[in-house]
ChimeraX commands (.cxc) that place a marker at each C-alpha (Angstrom):
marker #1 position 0.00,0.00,0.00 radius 0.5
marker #1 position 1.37,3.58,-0.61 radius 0.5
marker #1 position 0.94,4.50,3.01 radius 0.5
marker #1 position 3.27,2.19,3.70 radius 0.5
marker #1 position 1.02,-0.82,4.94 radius 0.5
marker #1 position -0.04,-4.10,3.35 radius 0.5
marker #1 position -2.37,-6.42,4.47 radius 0.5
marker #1 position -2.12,-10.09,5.42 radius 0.5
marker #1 position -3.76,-11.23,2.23 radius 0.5
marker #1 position -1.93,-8.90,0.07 radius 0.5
marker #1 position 1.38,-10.52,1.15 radius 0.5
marker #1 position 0.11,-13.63,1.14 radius 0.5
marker #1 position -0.67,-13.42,-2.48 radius 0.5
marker #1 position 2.55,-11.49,-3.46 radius 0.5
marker #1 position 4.59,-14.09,-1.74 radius 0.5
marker #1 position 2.50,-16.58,-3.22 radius 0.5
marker #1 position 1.73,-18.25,0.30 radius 0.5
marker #1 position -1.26,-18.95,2.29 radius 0.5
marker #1 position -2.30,-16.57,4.94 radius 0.5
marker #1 position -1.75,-18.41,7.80 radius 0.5
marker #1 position 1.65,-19.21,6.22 radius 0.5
marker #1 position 2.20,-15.10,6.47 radius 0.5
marker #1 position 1.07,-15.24,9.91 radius 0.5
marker #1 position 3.22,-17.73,11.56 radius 0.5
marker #1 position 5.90,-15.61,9.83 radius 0.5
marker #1 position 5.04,-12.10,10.77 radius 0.5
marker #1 position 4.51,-13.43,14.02 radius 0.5
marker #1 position 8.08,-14.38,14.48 radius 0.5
marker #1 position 9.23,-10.67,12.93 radius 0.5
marker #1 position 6.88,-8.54,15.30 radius 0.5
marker #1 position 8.19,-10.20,17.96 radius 0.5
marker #1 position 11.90,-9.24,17.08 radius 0.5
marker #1 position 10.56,-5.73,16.82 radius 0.5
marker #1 position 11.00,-5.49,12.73 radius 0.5
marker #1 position 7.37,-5.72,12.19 radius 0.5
marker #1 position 4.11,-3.64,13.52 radius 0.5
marker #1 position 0.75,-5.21,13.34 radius 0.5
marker #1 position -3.43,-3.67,13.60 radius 0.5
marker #1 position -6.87,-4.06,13.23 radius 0.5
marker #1 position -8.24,-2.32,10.48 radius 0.5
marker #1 position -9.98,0.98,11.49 radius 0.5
marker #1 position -12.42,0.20,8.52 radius 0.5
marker #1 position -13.09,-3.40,8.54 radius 0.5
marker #1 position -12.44,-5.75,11.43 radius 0.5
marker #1 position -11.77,-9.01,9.39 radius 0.5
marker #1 position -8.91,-7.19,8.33 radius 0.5
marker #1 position -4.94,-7.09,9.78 radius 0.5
marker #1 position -2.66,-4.33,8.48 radius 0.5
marker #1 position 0.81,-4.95,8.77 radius 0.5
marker #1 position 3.95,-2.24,8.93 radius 0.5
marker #1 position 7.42,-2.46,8.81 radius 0.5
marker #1 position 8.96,-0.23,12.31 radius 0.5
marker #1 position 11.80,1.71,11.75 radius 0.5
marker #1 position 14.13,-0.68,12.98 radius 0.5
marker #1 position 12.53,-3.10,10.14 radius 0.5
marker #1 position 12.84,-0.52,7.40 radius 0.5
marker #1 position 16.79,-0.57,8.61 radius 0.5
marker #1 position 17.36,-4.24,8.20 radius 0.5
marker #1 position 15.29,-4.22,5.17 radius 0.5
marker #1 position 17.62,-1.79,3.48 radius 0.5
marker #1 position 21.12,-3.53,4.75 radius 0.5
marker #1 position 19.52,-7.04,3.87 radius 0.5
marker #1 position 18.63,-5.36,0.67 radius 0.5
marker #1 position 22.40,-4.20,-0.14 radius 0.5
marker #1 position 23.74,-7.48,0.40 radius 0.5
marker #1 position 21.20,-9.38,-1.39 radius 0.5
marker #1 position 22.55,-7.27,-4.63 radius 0.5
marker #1 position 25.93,-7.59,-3.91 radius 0.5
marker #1 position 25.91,-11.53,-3.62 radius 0.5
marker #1 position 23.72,-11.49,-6.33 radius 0.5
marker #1 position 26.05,-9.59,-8.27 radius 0.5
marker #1 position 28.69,-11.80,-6.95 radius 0.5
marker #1 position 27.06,-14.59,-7.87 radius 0.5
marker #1 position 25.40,-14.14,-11.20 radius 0.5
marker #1 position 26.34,-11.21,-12.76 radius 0.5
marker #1 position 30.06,-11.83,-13.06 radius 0.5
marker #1 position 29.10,-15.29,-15.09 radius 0.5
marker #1 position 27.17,-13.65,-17.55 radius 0.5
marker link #1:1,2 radius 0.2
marker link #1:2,3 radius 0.2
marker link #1:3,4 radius 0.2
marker link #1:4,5 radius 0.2
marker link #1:5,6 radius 0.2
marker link #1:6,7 radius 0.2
marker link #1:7,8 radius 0.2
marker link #1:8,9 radius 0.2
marker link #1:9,10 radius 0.2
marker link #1:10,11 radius 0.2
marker link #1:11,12 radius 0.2
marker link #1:12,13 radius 0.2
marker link #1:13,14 radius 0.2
marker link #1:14,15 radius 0.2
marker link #1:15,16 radius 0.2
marker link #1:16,17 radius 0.2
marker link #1:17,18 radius 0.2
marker link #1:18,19 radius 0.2
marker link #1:19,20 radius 0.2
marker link #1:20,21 radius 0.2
marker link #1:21,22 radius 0.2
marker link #1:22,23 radius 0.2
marker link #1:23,24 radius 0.2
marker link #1:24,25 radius 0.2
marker link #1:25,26 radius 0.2
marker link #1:26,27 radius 0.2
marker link #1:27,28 radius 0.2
marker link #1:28,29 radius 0.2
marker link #1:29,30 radius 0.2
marker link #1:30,31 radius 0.2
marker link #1:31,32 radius 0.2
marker link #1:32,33 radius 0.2
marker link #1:33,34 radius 0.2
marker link #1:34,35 radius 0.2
marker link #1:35,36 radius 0.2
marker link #1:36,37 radius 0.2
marker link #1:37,38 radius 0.2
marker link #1:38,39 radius 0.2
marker link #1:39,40 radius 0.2
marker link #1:40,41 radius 0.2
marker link #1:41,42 radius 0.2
marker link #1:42,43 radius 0.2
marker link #1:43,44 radius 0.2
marker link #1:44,45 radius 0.2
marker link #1:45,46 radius 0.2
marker link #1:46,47 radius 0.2
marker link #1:47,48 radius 0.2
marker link #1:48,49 radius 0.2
marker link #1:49,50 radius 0.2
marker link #1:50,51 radius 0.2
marker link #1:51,52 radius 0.2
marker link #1:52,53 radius 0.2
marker link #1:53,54 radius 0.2
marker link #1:54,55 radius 0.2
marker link #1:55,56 radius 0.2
marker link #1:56,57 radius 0.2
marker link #1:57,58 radius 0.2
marker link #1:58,59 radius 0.2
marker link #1:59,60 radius 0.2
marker link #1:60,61 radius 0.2
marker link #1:61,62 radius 0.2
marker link #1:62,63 radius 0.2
marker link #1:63,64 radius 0.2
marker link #1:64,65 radius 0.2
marker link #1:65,66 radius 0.2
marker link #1:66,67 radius 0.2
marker link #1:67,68 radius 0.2
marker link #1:68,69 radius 0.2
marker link #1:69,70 radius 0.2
marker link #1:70,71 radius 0.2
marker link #1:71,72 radius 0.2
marker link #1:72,73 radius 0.2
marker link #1:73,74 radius 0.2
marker link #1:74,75 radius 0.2
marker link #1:75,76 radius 0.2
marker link #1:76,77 radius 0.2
marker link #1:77,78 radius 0.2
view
């Protein structure tokens, strides 16, 4: 979502998982602090999901090594 929230359907179906799959794992991120989670204000069946600041920041770093390896990895054999 542009506000900077998804919900747990949405990444379920990006991810190409099922819900409860998503669950069990943003479970395990929100409780390492990487990961915010709430009701929707507008419909209750509904769980928006955030990354916290301190999510956003591994994000990025994961993010940079990621393309590096993958640069590493791939790129040079091309």
């Amino acid at each position: 979502m542009a506000d900077g929230r998804a919900t747990l359907g949405n990444l379920a179906e990006k991810a190409s998982l099922s819900v409860s799959a998503v669950q069990s794992r943003v479970r395990r991120l929100e409780a390492r602090g990487w990961l915010a989670r709430r009701p929707s204000a507008t419909d209750a069946r509904v769980t928006l999901v955030r990354l916290t600041s301190e999510g956003l920041e591994r994000a990025v770093r994961c993010s940079a090594v990621y393309t590096r390896l993958v640069g590493e990895i791939w790129v040079q054999h091309l």
